[in-house]
C-alpha positions in Angstrom: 0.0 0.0 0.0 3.1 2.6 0.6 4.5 1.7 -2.6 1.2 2.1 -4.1 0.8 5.3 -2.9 3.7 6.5 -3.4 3.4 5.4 -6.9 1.0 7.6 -7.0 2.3 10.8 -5.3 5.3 10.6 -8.4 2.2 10.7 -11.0 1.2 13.4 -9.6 4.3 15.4 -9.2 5.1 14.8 -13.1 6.8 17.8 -14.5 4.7 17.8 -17.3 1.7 18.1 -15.5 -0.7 20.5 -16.2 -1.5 23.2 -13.3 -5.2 22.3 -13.6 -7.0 19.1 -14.6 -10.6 19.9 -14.9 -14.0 18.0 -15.9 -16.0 20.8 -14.0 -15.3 24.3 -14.2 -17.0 26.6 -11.4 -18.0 30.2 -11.7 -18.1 31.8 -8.0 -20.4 34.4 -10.4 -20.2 37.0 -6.9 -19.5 36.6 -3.2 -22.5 38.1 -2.2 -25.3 36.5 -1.0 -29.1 37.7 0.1 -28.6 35.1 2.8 -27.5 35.4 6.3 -27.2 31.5 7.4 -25.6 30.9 11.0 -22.8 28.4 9.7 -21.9 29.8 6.2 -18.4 29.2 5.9 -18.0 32.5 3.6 -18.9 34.8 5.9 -15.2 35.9 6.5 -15.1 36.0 2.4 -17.1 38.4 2.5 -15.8 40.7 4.6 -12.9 40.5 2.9 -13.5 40.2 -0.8 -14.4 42.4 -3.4 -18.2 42.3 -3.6 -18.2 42.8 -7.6 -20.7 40.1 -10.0 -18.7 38.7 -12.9 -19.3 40.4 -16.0 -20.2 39.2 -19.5 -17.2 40.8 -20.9 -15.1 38.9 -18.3 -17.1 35.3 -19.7 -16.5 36.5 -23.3 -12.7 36.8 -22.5 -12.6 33.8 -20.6 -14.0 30.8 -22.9 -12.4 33.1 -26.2 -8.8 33.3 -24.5 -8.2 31.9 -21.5 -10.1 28.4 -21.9 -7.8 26.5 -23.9 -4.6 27.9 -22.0 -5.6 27.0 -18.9 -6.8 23.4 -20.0 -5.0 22.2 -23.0 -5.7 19.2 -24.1 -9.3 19.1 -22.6 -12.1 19.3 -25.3 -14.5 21.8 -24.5 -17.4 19.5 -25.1 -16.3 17.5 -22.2 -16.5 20.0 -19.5 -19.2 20.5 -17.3 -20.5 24.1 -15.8 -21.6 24.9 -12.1 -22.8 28.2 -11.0 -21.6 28.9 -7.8 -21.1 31.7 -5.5 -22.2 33.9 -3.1 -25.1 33.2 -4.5 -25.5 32.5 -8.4 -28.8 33.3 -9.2 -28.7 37.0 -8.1 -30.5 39.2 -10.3 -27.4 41.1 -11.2 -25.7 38.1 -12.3 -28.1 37.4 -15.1 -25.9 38.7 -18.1 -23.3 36.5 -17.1 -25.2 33.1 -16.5 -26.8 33.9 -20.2 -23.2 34.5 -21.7 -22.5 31.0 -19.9 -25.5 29.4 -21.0 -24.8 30.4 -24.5 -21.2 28.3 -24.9 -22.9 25.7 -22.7 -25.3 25.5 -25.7 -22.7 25.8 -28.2 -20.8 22.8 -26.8 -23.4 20.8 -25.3 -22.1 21.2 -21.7 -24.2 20.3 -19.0 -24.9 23.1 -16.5 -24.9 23.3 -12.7 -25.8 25.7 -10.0 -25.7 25.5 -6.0 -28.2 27.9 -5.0 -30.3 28.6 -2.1 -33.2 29.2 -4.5 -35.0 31.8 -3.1 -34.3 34.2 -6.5 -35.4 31.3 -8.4 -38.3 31.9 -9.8 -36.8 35.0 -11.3 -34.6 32.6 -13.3 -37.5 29.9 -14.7 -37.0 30.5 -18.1 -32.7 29.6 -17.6 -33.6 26.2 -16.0 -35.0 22.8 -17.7 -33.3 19.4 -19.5 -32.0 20.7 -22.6 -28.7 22.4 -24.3 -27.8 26.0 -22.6 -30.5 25.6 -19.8 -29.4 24.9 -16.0 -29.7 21.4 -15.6 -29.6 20.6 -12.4 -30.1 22.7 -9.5 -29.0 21.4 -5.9 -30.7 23.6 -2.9 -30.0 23.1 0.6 -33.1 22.1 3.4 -31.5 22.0 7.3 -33.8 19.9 8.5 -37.9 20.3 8.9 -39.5 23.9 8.5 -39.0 25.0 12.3 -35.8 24.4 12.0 -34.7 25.0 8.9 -36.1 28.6 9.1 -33.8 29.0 12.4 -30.3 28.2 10.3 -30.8 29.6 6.5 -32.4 33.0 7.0 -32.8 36.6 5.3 -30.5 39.1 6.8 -33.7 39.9 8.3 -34.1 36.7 10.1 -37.0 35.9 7.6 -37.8 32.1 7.3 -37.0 30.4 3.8 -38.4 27.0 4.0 -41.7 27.3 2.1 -39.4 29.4 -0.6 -36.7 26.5 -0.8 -39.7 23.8 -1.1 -41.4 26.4 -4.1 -38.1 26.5 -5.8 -38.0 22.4 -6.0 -41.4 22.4 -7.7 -40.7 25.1 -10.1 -37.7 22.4 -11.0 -39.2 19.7 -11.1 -41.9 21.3 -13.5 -39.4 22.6 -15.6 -37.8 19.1 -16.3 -34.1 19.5 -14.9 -33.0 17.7 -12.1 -33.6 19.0 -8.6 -30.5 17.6 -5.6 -31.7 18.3 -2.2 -29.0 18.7 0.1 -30.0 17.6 3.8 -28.0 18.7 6.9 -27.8 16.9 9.7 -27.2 18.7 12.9 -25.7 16.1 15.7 -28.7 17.4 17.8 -31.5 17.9 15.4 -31.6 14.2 14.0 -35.6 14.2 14.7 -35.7 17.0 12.8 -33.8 15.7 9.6 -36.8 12.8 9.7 -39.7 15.1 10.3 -38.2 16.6 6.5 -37.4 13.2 4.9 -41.8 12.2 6.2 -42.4 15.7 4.7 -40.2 15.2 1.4 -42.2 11.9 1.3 -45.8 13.1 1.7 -45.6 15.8 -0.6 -44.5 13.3 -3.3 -41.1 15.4 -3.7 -38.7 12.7 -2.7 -39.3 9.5 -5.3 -39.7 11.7 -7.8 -37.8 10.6 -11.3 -36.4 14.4 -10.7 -35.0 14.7 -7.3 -32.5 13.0 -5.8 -31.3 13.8 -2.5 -28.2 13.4 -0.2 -27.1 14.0 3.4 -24.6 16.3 4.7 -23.0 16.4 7.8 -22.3 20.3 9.2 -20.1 18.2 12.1 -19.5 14.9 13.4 -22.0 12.5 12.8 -20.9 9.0 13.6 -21.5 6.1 16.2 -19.0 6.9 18.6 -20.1 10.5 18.6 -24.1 10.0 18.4 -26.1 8.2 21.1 -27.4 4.7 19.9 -30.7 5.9 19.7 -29.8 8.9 17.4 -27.3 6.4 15.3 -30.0 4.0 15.1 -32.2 6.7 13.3 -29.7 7.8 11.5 -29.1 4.5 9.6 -32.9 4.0 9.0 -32.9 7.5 7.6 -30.0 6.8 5.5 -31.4 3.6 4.6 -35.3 4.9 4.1 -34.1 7.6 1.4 -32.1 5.0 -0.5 -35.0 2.8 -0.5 -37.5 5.8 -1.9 -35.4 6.8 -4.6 -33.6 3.7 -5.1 -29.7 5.3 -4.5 -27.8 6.2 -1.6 -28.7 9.4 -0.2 -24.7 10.7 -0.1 -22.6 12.5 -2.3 -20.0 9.8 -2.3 -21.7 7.5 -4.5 -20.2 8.8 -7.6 -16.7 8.7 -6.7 -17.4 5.6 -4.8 -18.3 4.2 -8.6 -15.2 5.5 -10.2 -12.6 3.4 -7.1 -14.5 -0.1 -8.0 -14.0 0.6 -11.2 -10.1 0.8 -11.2 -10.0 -2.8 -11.9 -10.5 -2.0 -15.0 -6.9 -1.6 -17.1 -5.3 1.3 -17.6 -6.7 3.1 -15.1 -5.4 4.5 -11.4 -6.7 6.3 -8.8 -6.9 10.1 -8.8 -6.2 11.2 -5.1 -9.3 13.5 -3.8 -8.4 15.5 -0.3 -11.8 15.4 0.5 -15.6 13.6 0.2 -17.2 16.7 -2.2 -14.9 16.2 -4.8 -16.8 13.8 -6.6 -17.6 14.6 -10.2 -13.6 15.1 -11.4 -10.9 17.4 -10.4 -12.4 21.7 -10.5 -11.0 24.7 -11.8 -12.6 27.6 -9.4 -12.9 31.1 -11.1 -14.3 34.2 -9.7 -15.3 37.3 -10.6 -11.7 39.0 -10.0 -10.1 36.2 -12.3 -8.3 34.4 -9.7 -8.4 30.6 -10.1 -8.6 27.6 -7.4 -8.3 24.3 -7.1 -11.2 24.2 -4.2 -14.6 25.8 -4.0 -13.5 25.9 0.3 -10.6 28.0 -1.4 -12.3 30.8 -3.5 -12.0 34.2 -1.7 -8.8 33.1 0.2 -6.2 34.7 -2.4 -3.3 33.3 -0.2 -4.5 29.7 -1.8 -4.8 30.8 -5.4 -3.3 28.5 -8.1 -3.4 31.3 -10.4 -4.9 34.7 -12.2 -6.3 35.7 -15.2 -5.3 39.3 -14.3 -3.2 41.3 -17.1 -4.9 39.0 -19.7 -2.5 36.2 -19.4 -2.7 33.0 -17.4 -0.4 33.9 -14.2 0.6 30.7 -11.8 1.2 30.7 -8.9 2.9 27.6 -6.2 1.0 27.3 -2.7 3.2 27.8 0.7 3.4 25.1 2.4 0.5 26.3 5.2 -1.9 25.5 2.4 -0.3 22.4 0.7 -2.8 19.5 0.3 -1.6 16.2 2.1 -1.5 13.1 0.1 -1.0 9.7 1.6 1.9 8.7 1.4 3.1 12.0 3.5 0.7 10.3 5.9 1.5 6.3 7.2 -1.0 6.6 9.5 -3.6 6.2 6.7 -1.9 3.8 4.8 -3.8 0.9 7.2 -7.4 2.2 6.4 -9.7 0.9 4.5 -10.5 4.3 2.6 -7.7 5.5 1.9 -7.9 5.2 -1.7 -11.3 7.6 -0.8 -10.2 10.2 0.9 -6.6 10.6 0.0 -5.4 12.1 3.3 -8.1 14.3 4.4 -9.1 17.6 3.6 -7.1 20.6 4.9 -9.7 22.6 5.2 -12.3 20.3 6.8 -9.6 19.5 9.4 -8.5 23.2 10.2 -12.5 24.2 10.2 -13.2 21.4 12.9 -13.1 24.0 15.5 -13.2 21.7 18.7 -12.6 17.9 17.5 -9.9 16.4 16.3 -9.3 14.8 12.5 -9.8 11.2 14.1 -13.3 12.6 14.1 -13.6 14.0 10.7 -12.2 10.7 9.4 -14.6 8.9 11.1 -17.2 10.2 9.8 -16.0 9.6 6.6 -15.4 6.3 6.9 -19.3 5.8 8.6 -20.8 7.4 5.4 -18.8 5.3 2.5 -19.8 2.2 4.6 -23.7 3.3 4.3 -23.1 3.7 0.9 -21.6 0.5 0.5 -24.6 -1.0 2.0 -26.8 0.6 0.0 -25.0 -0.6 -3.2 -25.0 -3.7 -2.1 -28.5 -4.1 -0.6 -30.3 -2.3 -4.4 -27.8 -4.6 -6.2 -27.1 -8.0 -7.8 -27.7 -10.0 -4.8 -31.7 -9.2 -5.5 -32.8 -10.9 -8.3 -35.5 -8.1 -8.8 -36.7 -4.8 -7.6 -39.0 -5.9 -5.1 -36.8 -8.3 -3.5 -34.0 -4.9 -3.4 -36.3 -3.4 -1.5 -37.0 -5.9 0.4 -33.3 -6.3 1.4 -33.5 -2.4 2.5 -37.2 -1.8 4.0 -35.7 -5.1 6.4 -33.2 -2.7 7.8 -35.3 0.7 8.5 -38.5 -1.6 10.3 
């Protein structure tokens, strides 16, 4: 396993390799956001940053200069968009999601945006299945409306619920795909089922449309939890990968991509943490500075480069903000993730005010075994659906 990762590490390190490798390029479109939600990691962004939208002259530039000098080699038809910010769908960031939308349609890229969905409706006629539309739009519910409307609030302390649920309709009308991202607050597990019976009764989760995933916003695993609350936990887990028959966590995808290594010619691309799931990013935002890292974005100390002066400008990270890799890290080399999680995130582990990284990985390793499960349980060992879910609805009675 240390030779193997070390393998690895010299792959990585190759002196011909490229500054970024990206399948998903992510425009923070503004750092602004009409939200004021009590854990928002940005919030210290914001003081910080310039507060400026990106501009459809800076898009223009971008995918008619800059594009195929920051990736060569990557075809332009293979990359996929997310609109990100701040918050994306601002009014005033309009011009530059149609400017965005308009080379997504060119090259047939699929679109993404991460939005708390309460300007939304403004947007309708920017949002549905096909070429230079958003296609899928992933909104964020904290648990049921009482308290949900205590965490993600206006700057007023107005509630947001009902506006979040409105926005999933409107999706799921329009014909793109809607990804509900649940928290789960150690102490507010009750809550996170009174929303999955409410999801379920308004015929939201199931729905060919939506798929939805939990989140954790700290540690959620069973030396942490009390049985009881690790007990519901796993039926929740279990219940939403029975109703929409995939597990509810955004390490499924990536979780895909490490069984598949069997396969020849293939190796492992190291992630540093469990959101990097749908290939390796390139951040930009409105100033023209690029990341590696949405977590990054706004922290110019971590920039891998800038499109300022017109030129692509790189930059090497000090060693405060160099991402581990495992085999800098023999401690690791003994788990049975490790090809998962690469190490650990830097960012999680410096955010985890108050635990300690055993913790974050953990909690980690409690969500790729649910998922796991899952797989396994909606998989070949049922010789049909019913007998799946069967397998599953066993578990959560």
């Amino acid at each position: 396993m240390r030779e193997f990762a070390r393998a690895v590490a010299r792959m990585d390190a190759e002196p011909n390799r490229r500054c970024f490798r990206a399948k998903t390029i992510t425009f923070v479109l503004t750092y602004r956001c009409n939200l004021s939600c009590a854990y928002c990691y940005q919030k210290d962004v914001r003081k910080n940053t310039n507060l400026s939208s990106m501009s459809e002259e800076f898009v223009d530039e971008f995918f008619g200069r800059h594009l195929r000098n920051l990736l060569p080699g990557e075809r332009e038809e293979d990359l996929d968009f997310t609109l990100y910010g701040g918050e994306p769908l601002l009014p005033g960031n309009r011009g530059a999601i149609e400017r965005i939308l308009h080379y997504a349609r060119r090259g047939g890229n699929a679109v993404s945006t991460v939005t708390n969905a309460v300007m939304l409706p403004q947007m309708l006629d920017l949002i549905g299945p096909d070429k230079g539309k958003i296609n899928n739009v992933q909104v964020t519910l904290d648990g049921g409306k009482m308290f949900h409307d205590g965490q993600r609030v206006s700057p007023s302390g107005g509630p947001t619920f009902e506006q979040t649920i409105l926005a999933i309709r409107e999706v799921m009308k329009a014909g793109a795909n809607a990804i509900i991202r649940i928290h789960l607050h150690p102490d507010s597990l009750e809550s996170a089922r009174a929303l999955v019976e409410y999801l379920e009764r308004e015929k939201i989760l199931g729905h060919d449309k939506v798929k939805a995933y939990f989140w954790s916003t700290e540690d959620v695993h069973h030396e942490v939890l009390s049985r009881r609350e690790y007990e519901l936990f796993l039926k929740l887990f279990h219940r939403v990968a029975l109703k929409q028959d995939s597990p509810p966590t955004a390490h499924f995808a990536f979780l895909k991509q490490v069984m598949a290594l069997q396969a020849a010619g293939r190796r492992p691309v190291r992630r540093h943490c469990d959101i990097c799931v749908t290939g390796l990013h390139c951040v930009v935002d409105p100033l023209g500075d690029l990341y590696e890292c949405i977590d990054d974005a706004g922290h110019q100390d971590r920039r891998r480069g800038t499109l300022a002066g017109g030129e692509v400008q790189y930059f090497k990270l000090g060693k405060d903000h160099e991402k581990p890799h495992l085999s800098d890290k023999p401690e690791c080399l003994r788990c049975s993730v490790a090809l998962f999680c690469g190490g650990g995130c830097i960012n999680r582990l410096k955010a985890q005010s108050g635990s300690s990284p055993e913790s974050f990985c953990r909690q980690v390793k409690e969500f790729v075994g649910l998922t796991l499960k899952s797989c396994f349980l909606l998989g070949k060992n049922a010789s049909s659906v019913a007998e799946r879910k069967m397998s599953l609805r066993e578990m959560i009675v």
